[in-house]
C-alpha positions in Angstrom: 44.2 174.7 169.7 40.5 174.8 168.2 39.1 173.8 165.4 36.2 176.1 163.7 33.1 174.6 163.0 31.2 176.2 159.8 27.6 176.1 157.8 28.6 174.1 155.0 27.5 174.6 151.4 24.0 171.9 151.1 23.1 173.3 147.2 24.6 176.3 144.7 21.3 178.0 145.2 21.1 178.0 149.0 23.2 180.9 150.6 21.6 181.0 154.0 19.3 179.3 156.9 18.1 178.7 160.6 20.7 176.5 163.0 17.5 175.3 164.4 19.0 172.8 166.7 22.1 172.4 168.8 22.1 168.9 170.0 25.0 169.3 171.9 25.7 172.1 174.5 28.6 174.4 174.9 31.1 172.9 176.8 30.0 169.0 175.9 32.9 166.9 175.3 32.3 165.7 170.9 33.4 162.8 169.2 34.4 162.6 165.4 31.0 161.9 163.7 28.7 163.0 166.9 25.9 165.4 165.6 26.1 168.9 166.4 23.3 171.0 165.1 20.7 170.7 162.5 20.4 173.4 160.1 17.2 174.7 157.8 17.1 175.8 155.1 14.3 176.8 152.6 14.9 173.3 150.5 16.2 170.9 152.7 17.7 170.2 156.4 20.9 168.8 157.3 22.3 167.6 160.4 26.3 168.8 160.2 28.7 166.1 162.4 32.1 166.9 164.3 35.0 166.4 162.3 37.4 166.3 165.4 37.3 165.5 168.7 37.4 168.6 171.7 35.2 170.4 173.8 32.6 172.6 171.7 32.6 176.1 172.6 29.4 177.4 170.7 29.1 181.3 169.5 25.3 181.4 167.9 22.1 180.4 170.0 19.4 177.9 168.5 17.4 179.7 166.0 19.5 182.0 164.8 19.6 182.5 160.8 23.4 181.9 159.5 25.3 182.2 156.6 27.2 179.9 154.9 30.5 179.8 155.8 29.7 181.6 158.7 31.6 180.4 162.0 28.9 179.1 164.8 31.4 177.0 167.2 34.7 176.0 167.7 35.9 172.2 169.1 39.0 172.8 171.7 41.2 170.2 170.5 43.7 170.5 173.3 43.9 168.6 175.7 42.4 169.8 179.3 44.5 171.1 181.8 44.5 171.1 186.0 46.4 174.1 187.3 47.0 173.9 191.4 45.6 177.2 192.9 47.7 178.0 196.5 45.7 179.2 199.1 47.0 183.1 199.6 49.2 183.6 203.2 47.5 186.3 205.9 50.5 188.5 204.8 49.5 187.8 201.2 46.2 188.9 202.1 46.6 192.1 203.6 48.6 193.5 201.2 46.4 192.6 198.3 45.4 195.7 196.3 42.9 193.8 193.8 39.4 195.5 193.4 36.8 194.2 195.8 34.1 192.8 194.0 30.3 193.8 194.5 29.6 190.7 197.3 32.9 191.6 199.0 31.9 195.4 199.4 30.0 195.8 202.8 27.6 199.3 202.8 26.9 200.8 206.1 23.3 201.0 207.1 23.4 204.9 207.1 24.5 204.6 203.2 21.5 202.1 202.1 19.1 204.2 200.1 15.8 205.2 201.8 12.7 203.7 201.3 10.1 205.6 198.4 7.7 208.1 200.6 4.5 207.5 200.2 4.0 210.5 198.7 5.4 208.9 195.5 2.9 208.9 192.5 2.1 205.5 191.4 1.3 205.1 187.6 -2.4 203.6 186.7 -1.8 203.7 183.0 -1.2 199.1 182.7 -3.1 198.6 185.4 -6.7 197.1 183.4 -4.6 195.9 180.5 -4.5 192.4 179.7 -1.5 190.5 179.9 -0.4 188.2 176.7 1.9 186.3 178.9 1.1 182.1 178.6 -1.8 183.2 176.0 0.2 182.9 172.6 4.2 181.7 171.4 5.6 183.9 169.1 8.4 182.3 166.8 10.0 182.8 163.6 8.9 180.7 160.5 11.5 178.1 159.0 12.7 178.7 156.3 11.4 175.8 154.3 7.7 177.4 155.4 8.3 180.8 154.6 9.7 179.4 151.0 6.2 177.2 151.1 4.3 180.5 151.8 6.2 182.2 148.9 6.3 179.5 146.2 2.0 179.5 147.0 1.3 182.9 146.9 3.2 183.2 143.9 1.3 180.4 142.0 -1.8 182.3 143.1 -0.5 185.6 141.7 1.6 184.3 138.5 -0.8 181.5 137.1 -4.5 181.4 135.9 -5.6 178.3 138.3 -8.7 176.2 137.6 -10.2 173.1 138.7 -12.1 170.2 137.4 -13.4 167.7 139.2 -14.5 163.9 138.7 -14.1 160.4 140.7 -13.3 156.6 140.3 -14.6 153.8 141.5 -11.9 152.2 143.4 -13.2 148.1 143.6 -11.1 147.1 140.9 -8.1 148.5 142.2 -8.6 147.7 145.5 -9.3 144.4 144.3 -6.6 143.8 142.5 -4.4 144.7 145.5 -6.1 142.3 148.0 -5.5 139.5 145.2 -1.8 139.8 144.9 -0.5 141.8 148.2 0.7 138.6 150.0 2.7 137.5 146.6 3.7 141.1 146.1 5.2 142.1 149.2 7.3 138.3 149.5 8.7 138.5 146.3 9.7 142.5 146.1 10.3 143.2 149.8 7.6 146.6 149.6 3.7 146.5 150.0 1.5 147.5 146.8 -0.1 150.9 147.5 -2.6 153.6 146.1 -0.1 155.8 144.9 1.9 153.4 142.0 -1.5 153.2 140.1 -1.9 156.6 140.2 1.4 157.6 139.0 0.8 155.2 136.3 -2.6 156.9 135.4 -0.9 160.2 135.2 1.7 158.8 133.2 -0.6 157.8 130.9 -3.0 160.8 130.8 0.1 163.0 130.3 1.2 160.9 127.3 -2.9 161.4 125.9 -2.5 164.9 126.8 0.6 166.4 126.0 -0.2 170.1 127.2 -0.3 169.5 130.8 3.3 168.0 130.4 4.6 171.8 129.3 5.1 175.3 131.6 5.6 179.2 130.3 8.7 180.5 130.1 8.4 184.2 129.6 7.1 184.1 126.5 7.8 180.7 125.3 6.1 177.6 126.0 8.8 175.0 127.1 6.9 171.1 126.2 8.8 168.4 128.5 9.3 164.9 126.9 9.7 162.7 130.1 7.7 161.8 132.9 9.4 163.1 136.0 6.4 162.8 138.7 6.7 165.0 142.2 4.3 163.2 145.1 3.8 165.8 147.8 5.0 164.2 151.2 3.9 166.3 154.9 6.7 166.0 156.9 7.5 167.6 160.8 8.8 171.0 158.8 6.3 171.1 155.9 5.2 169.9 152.4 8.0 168.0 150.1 7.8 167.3 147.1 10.4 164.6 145.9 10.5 163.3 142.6 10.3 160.0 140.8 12.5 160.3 137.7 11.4 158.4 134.0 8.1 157.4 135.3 6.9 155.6 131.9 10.0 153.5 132.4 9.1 151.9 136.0 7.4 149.2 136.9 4.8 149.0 139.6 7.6 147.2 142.3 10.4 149.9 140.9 7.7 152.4 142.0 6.7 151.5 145.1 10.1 150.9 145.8 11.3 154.8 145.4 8.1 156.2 147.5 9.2 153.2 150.3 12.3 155.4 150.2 11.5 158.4 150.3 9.2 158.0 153.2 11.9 156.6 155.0 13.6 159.7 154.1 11.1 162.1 154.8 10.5 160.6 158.5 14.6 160.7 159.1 14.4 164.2 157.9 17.2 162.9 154.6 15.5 164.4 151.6 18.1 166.6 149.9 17.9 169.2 147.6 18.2 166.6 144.4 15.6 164.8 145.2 13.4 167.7 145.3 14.3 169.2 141.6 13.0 169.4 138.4 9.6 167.4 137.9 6.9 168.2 135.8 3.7 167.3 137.3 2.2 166.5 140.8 0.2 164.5 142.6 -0.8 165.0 146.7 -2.8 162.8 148.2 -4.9 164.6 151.0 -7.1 161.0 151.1 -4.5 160.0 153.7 -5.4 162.9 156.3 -9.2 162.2 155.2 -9.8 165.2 153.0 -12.8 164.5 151.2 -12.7 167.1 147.9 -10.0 169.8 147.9 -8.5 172.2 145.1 -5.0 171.4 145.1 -2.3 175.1 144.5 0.1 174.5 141.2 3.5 173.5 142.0 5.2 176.2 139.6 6.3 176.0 137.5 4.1 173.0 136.6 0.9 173.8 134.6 -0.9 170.6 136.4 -1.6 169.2 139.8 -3.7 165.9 140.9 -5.5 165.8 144.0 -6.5 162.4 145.5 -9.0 162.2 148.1 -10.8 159.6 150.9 -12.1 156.6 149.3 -15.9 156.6 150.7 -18.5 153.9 150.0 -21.5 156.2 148.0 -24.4 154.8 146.3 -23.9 154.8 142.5 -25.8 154.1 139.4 -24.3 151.1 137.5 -26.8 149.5 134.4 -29.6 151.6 135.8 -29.3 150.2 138.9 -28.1 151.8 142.8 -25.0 150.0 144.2 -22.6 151.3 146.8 -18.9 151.6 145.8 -16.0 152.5 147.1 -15.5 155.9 145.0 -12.9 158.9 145.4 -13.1 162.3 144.1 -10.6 163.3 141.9 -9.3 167.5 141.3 -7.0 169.0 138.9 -5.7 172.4 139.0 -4.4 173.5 136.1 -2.9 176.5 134.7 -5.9 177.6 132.1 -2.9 180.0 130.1 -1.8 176.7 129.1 -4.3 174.0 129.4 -8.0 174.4 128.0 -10.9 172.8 129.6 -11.6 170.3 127.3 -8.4 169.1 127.4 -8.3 169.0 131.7 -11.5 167.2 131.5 -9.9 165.2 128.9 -6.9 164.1 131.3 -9.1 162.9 134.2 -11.0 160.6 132.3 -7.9 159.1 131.3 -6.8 158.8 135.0 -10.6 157.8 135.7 -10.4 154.9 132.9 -6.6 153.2 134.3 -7.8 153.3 138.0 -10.9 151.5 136.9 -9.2 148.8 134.8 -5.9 149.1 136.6 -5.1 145.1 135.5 -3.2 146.5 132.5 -0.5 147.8 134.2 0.9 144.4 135.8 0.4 143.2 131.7 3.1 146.3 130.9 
C-alpha cells in the first residue's frame, strides 16, 4: 500500500513552483513529520513533511517546476518483505529457456567488428573550438527571482520613477540608543535598532504628506488610511518584503519586536505569503551591505520607497562652523504621476526632522 505525496495549496494565487530540494532520497525510510522537499514558489517557500511513515519512492527530480496537486512521490506504507530465492538444480538449468542477457551472451572473435581503416576521414570542423565545460553553470531562475525580475521591470515600465535626495545627522539617534540600550534590551527582551525610528519617521511624514500614502488604479486614485510599512529583507532566495501592520499604533519595543521576528523568519526561510501582502509604503536599508547613495525601484503598487544608506562621519557646517558627524544619505523614489516634487522633498524633511530629534518618540 502507498500513500501519494502531493504540492499542497501555500496561497489562492499560487498555482505552480520549483521542488527545489529533496532532502530525502528515494528509497529512504520517512518518519511522520520528517521533511521531504522544499518547494518555491514566486512568494514564498515551504518545506512539505511526511504524513505517514514508509519508504519514499520519488517520481520528479530536484528542480523540476510542479503543479499543485501534482503527484511527486509516494511513501510505501507496507511493511518490507524477505522472499527466500532457491538456488536453480543443474537439471533446472539446462532446460532453462529465459533470454540470455547482454553479459551472458559470449561473441566469437571472428564476429567482433573490425577496427576503422585508416583510410577513415576524420572531421576537423570542433577541433579549435573552445570548450564551455567548467567555465560557466547554467541553471534555471527560482521562481521568487524571476517574480523579482518581473515585479522590477514592470515598475520601470508602468510608473513615472523619480528621486530626491537629502541626509540626517544621525548623533542624536545614535545617542539616544547608547543611553538606553542596556535598560531597553532587559526590560523588552529585543535590542533598539536603526530601523524603529525610521518606521516612525515615515509614519509621520506619511501622515504630513498624505499623497505618498495613495497608488493608481486604472484610472482612480485609491488614498490608504493606515500605516502598513513593508521593510525589504535579503534573504538566501532574494528580496522580501514583509509587512508591519498599523504602524501609527506601535510602540518602539512592539516594533522592534515584529522585525526581531521576521528576521528570524527570513533566516529559517518561514515568511509566508501573509506576511508579505498588502502594505503601502517601503523602506530598504542598503546601509547594512554598505551602500553609500542608491535609487531605490517602487514596490508597486506603492507610489513611495525610502532608501537608507551607510552612516559615514563627513565634515558639516553647524552655526558657521566645520564639525564631523555621523550623517546618512537619504533617497526617495516616488511615482511623479502621483507625487509632485515639492511634496517628495516635503516628506524627507519630515523624516530628516524625527531622526534628528528622535527623543519624541519614547514621549509617544
Amino acid at each position: 500500500m502507498s500513500t501519494p505525496v502531493i504540492i499542497p495549496s501555500v496561497g489562492e494565487s499560487i498555482t505552480s513552483g520549483v521542488l527545489s530540494a529533496w532532502h530525502k532520497k528515494d528509497g529512504d525510510q520517512v518518519a511522520v513529520g520528517d521533511l521531504l522537499f522544499t518547494l518555491d514558489t514566486d512568494k514564498v517557500s515551504s518545506e512539505i513533511t511526511a504524513s505517514e511513515p514508509g519508504i519514499l519512492r520519488t517520481k520528479v527530480p530536484e528542480g523540476a517546476d510542479v503543479k499543485i496537486g501534482q503527484i511527486v512521490a509516494e511513501i510505501d506504507t507496507a511493511p518490507p518483505t524477505s522472499a527466500k530465492v532457491e538456488p536453480k538444480s543443474t537439471s533446472e538449468v539446462a532446460n532453462d529457456t529465459s533470454p540470455l542477457t547482454p553479459a551472458e551472451i559470449i561473441v566469437p572473435k571472428s564476429a567482433e567488428p573490425e577496427a576503422p581503416s585508416s583510410a577513415t576521414p576524420i572531421s576537423l570542423s570542433t577541433k579549435h573550438a573552445p570548450s564551455l565545460e567548467g567555465r560557466i553553470t547554467r541553471r534555471k531562475l527560482s521562481p521568487l527571482r524571476r517574480k523579482i525580475a518581473l515585479q522590477l521591470v514592470s515598475a520601470q515600465q508602468n510608473a513615472a520613477i523619480l528621486t530626491t535626495f537629502n541626509e540626517c545627522d544621525m548623533s542624536s539617534v545614535m545617542g539616544l540608543r547608547k543611553e538606553v540600550q542596556e535598560s531597553f534590551q532587559t526590560k523588552y527582551g529585543v535590542k533598539l535598532g536603526f530601523m524603529s525610528f525610521f518606521i516612525k519617521a515615515v509614519v509621520e511624514a506619511l501622515i504630513a504628506v498624505p499623497n505618498i500614502n495613495s497608488q493608481i488604479e486604472g484610472d482612480e486614485l485609491i488614498e490608504n488610511h493606515y500605516y502598513d510599512i513593508g521593510v525589504a529583507v535579503g534573504t538566501e532566495k532574494g528580496l522580501m518584503v514583509p509587512v508591519l501592520r498599523n504602524c501609527d499604533k506601535q510602540s518602539l519595543p512592539e516594533l522592534e519586536k515584529q522585525l526581531a521576528e521576521f528576521a528570524i523568519k527570513a533566516r529559517d526561510g518561514k515568511i509566508g505569503l501573509s506576511d508579505l501582502q498588502g502594505g503601502c509604503f517601503t523602506i530598504s536599508n542598503g546601509g547594512v551591505y554598505g551602500s553609500l547613495l542608491s535609487t531605490p525601484i517602487l514596490n508597486p503598487p506603492q507610489s513611495g520607497i525610502l532608501g537608507m544608506h551607510k552612516i559615514q562621519d563627513r565634515p558639516v557646517a553647524i552655526d558657521g562652523k566645520i564639525a564631523i558627524r555621523p550623517m546618512m544619505y537619504l533617497a526617495l523614489s516616488y511615482d511623479h504621476r502621483v507625487v509632485d516634487g515639492k511634496e517628495a522633498v516635503a516628506f524627507l524633511i519630515k523624516v530628516k526632522e524625527s531622526i534628528e530629534n528622535p527623543v519624541k518618540f519614547f514621549l509617544h
